[in-house]
C-alpha positions in Angstrom: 54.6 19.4 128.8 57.5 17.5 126.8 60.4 18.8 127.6 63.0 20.4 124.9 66.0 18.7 123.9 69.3 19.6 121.5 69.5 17.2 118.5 71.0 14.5 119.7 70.5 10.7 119.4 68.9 8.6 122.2 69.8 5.0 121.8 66.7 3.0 123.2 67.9 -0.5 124.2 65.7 -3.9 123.8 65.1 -5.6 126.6 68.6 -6.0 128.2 69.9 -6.8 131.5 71.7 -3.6 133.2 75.1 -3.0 133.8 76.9 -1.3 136.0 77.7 2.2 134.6 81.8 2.8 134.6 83.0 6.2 135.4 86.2 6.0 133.3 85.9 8.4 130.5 88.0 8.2 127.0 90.6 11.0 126.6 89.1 12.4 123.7 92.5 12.1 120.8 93.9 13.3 117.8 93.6 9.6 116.3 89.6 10.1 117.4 89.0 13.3 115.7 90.7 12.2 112.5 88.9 8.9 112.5 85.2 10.7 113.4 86.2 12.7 110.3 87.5 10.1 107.8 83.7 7.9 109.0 81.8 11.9 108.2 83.0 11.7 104.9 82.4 7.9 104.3 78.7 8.5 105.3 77.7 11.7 103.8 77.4 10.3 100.0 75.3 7.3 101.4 73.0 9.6 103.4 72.2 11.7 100.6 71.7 8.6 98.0 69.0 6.8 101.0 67.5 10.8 101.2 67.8 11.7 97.8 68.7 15.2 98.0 72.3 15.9 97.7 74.3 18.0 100.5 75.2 21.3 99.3 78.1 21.5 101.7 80.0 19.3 103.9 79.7 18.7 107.6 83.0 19.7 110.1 83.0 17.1 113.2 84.6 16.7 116.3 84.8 14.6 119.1 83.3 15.9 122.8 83.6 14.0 126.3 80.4 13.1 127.4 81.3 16.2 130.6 82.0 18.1 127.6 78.5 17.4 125.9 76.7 18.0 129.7 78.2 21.4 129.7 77.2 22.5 126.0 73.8 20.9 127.0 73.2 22.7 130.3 74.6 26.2 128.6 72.2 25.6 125.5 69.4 25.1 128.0 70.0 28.5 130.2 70.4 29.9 127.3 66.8 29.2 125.9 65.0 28.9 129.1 66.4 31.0 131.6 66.3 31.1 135.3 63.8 29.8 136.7 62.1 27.6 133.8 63.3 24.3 135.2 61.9 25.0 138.9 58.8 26.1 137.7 58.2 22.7 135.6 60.1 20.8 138.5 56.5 22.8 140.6 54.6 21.6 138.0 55.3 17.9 137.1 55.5 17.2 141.4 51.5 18.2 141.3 50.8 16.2 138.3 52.7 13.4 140.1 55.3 12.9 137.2 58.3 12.8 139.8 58.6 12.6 142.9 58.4 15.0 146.0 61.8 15.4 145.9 62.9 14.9 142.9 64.7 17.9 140.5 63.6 17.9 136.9 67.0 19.6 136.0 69.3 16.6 137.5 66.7 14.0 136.3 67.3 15.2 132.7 70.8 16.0 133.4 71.1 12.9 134.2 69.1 10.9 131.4 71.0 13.2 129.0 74.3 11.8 130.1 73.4 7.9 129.8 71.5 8.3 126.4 73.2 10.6 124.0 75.7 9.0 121.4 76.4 12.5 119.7 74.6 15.7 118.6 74.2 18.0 115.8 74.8 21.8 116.2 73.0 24.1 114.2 74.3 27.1 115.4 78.0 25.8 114.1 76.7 23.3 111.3 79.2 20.9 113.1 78.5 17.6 114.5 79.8 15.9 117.6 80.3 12.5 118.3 80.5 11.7 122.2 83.9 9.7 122.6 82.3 7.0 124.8 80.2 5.9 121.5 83.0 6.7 118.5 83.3 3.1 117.5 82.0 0.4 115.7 78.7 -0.2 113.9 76.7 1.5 116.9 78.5 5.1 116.0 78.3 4.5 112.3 74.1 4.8 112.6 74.7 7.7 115.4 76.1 9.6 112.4 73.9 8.5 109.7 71.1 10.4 112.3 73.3 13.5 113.5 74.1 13.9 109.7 70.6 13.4 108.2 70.0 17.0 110.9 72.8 18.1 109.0 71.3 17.7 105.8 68.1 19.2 107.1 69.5 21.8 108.3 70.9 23.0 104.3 67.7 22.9 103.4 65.5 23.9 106.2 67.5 26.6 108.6 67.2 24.5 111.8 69.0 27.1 113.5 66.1 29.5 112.9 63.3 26.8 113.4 64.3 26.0 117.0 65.2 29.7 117.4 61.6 30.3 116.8 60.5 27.6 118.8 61.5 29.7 121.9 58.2 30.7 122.2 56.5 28.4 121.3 54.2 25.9 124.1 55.9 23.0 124.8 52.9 20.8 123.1 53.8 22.8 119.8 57.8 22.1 120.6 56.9 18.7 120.2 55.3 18.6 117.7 58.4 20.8 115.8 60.6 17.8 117.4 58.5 15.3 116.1 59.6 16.1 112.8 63.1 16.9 113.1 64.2 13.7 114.7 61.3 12.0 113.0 63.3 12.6 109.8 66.9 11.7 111.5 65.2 8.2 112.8 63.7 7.4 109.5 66.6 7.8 107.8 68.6 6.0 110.4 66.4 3.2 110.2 66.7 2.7 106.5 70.6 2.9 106.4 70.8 0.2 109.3 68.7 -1.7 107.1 70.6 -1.4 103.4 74.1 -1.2 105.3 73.2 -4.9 106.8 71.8 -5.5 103.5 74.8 -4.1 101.6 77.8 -5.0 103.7 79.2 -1.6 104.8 77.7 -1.8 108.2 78.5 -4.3 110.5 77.4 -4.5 114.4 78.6 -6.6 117.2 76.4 -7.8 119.4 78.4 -7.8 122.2 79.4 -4.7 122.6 76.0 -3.8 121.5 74.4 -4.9 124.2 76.9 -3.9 126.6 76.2 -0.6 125.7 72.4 -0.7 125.7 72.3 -2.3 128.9 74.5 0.7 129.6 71.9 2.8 128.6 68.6 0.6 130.5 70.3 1.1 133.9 69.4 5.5 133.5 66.2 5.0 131.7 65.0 2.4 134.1 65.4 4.5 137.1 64.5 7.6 135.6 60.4 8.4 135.6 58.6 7.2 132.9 57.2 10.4 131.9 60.6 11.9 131.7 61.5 8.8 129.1 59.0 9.2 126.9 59.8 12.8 126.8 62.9 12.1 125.3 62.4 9.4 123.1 58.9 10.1 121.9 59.8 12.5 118.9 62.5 9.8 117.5 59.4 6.8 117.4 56.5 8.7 116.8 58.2 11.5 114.3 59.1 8.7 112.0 55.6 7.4 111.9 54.0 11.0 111.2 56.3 11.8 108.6 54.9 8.4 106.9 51.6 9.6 107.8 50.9 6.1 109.5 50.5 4.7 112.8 52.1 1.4 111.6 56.2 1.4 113.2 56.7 -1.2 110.8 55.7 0.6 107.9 57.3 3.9 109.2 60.4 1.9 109.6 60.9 0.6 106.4 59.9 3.2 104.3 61.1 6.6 103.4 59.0 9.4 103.1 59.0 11.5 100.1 60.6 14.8 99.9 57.6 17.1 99.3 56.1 15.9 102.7 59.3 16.3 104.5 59.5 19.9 102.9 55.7 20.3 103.8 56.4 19.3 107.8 59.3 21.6 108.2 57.9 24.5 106.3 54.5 23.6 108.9 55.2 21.6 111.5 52.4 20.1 113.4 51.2 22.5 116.5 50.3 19.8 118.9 51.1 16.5 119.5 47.4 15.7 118.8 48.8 15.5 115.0 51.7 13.7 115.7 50.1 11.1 116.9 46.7 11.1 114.6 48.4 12.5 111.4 45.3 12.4 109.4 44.8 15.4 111.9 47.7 17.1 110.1 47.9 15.6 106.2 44.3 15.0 105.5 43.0 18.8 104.7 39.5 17.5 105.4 40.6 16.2 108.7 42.9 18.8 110.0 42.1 19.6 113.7 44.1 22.6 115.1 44.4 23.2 119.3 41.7 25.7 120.4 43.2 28.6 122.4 42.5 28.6 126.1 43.4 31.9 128.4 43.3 32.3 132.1 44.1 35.6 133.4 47.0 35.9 135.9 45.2 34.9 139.2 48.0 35.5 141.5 46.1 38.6 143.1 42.7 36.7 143.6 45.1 34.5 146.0 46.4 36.6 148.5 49.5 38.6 149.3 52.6 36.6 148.4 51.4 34.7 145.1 52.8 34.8 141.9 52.5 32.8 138.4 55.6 30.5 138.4 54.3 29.7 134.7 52.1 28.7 132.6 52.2 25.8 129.6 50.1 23.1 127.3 49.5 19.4 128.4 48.7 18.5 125.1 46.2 15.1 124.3 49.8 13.2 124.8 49.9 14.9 128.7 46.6 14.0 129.2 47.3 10.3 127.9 50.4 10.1 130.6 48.2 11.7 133.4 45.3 9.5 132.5 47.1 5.7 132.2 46.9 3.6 134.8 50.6 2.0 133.4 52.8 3.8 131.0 54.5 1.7 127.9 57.5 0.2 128.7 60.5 2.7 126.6 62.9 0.5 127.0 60.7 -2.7 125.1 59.8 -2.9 120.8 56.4 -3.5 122.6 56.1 -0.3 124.1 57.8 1.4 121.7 55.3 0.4 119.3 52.6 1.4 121.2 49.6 4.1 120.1 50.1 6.2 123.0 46.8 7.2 122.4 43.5 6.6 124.5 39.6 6.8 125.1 40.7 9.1 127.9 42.8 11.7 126.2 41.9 11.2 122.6 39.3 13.6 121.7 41.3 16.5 122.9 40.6 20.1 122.1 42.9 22.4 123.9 44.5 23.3 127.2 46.7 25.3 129.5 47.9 25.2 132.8 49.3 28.0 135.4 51.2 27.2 138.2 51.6 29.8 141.0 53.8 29.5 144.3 53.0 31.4 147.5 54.4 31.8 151.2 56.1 28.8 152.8 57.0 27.8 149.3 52.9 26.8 148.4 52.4 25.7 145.3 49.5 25.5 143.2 47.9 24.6 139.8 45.0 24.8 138.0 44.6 23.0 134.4 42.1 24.0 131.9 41.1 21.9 129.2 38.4 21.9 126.1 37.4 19.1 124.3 35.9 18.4 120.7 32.2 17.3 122.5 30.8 16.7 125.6 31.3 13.0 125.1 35.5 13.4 124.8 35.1 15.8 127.9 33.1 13.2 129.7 35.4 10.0 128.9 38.5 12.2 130.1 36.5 13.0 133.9 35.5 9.9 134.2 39.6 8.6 133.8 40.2 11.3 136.4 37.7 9.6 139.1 39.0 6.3 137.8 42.4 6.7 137.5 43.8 10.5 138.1 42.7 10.4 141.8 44.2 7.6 142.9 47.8 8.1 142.0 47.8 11.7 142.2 47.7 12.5 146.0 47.8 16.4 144.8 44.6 16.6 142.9 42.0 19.0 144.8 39.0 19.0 142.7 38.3 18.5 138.9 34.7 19.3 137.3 32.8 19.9 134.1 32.5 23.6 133.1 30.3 24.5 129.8 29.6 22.0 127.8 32.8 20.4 126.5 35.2 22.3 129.4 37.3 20.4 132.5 38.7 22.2 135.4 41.3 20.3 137.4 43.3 21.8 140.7 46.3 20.8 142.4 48.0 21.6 145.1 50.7 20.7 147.7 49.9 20.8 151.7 51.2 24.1 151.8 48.4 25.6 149.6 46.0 23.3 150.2 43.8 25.6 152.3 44.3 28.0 148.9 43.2 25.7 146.4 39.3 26.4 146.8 40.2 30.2 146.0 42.1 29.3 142.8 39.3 26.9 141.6 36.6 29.5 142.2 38.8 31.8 140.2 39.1 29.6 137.2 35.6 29.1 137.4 34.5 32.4 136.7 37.5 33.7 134.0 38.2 30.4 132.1 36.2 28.5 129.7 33.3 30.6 129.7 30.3 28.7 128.2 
């Protein structure tokens, strides 16, 4: 359910006060280029002494407006996803009651993109980019130390193929591939903040960084919460499965060793399940892999005029957002630090859900979802009368089927009268005892 993103840095802030956000852009410069270039070069040796793997090339770099980044974002997205993609989850994630009625997913992420992201790496050019709005100071020296760890990476791991390859893949799997790769970019980051402070080489203002985080807290704060942790889940929680803890401190002041990191991107975890329980991933007595769950396309059971928009994974970490009462805070160490784990959703075994649209623009869902027992399966229902109901107007019906099986449906007044066809449906081609 998380969406895809390019590799590019989020800054989180801290607890600061918003700003108003200006709308004068830098005119990206010769004198910017040249200086991005001259920092590249300055970094590179100390990111392969923190790693401990030398780079077998060096990195090109450039400098991109942040309308410039939007437009190799948006093309980079139609490229992978294609027409349609983004309305179908925008269908999806207004059932679940992750935005709004109204809201777009495309120009909420759009728009999240363009507040949050200090620079990218490029793996179908090798190149990074720094966005001109963030090119100075201490704040753009860790954007590269990030960007150019993916760089790194990338020489030894083909990122270019890995997220080539992740085109198919469910979005609960994408995450967990994401996990890793900016897992690995936020670990190192964190350790050269840590020895530049240390060392002398990197210094930070505070003022200008916390004009810039508070920058940054005026899109996160209005964007949905779901959408947030989206984006900056992989950075916090990668870092912690690569350590194989579920301590941030630990993850954050440690480095993990080599033959892990070339374990995770040779295998990267298939659900976030193991991100966030890595014992599900690094113990081999302990792994616990996603158990496959099919529903046929149901469009015709429906009636003349239906068709399957789509069909994805929740995952346990879209379970834990649909189940929780209150989302962490993003923007807060507190809620960054946070499990985001629960009774609820912790236990998970498996899942998939359709979404179909119909006449007068009817939209449906129905989500399917195995557990490890019947007392996982029970603790998750009983959050869905506790919680689910209440602040999901679009939830039909949910019930037990087998013994460790959970049917939920959703739909929107248009295919409300609908939904009792789906469900029965379900009922009798998915998660057969």
């Amino acid at each position: 359910m998380f969406l895809p993103l390019t590799l590019s840095l989020l800054l989180a802030p801290q607890n600061q006060e918003p700003a108003s956000h200006s709308s004068k852009e830098e005119v990206v410069t010769e004198a910017a280029i040249q200086a991005v270039a001259a920092k590249v070069k300055e970094i590179l040796p100390r990111v392969a002494e923190l790693r401990g793997r030398e780079f077998k090339k060096g990195v090109p770099s450039g400098v991109k407006t942040p309308d410039q980044f939007m437009e190799f974002a948006k093309a980079n997205m139609d490229e992978e996803y294609g027409e349609g993609k983004f309305e179908a989850w925008t269908k999806a994630y207004r059932l679940f009651g992750f935005i709004g009625e109204e809201d777009d997913l495309e120009s909420l992420f759009a728009e999240l993109l363009r507040g949050q992201v200090g620079g990218w790496y490029d793996p179908a050019e090798a190149r990074f980019w720094m966005v001109s709005t963030y090119n100075k100071g201490g704040m753009a020296d860790i954007i590269m130390a990030h960007e150019l760890t993916h760089a790194l990476d990338d020489q030894y791991y083909d990122l270019a193929g890995m997220l080539e390859d992740a085109i198919e893949m469910d979005s609960d799997a994408q995450f967990g591939l994401r996990a890793v790769v900016e897992g690995s970019g936020t670990s190192l980051m964190n350790l050269y903040t840590i020895k530049g402070m240390m060392s002398g080489w990197l210094k930070l203002d505070p003022a200008a960084m916390q004009e810039m985080m508070a920058e940054q807290a005026e899109s996160l704060e209005t964007a949905p919460p779901f959408l947030v942790m989206s984006l900056t889940l992989p950075y916090v929680v990668g870092n912690r499965f690569l350590l194989r803890t579920t301590d941030a401190m630990v993850a954050a002041m440690t480095p993990p060793t080599l033959d892990d990191l070339d374990q995770a991107f040779a295998n990267p975890p298939v659900s976030s399940e193991q991100v966030l329980h890595p014992e599900k991933y690094w113990d081999p007595k302990k792994i616990d892999l996603p158990k496959p769950v099919a529903i046929p396309d149901l469009s015709a059971n429906l009636g003349e005029g239906w068709e399957l928009l789509d069909e994805d994974v929740m995952g346990e970490l879209g379970a834990y957002v649909l189940c929780e009462e209150e989302l962490p805070d993003m923007l807060s160490m507190e809620g960054q630090m946070s499990s985001m784990t629960s009774k609820a959703a912790s236990g998970w075994g498996g899942d998939l859900y359709q979404v179909y649209g119909g006449p007068d623009d009817a939209t449906l869902l129905c989500w399917a979802s195995v557990w490890d027992s019947k007392k996982d399966r029970d603790e998750f229902l009983l959050a869905v009368e506790d919680v689910v109901q209440h602040h999901c107007p679009r939830l039909e019906s949910w019930e037990a089927v087998g013994t460790e099986g959970a049917l939920l449906i959703f739909a929107d007044k248009a295919g409300k009268d609908t939904a009792p066809i789906l469900r029965e449906a379900c009922r009798l081609t998915a998660l057969k005892p």
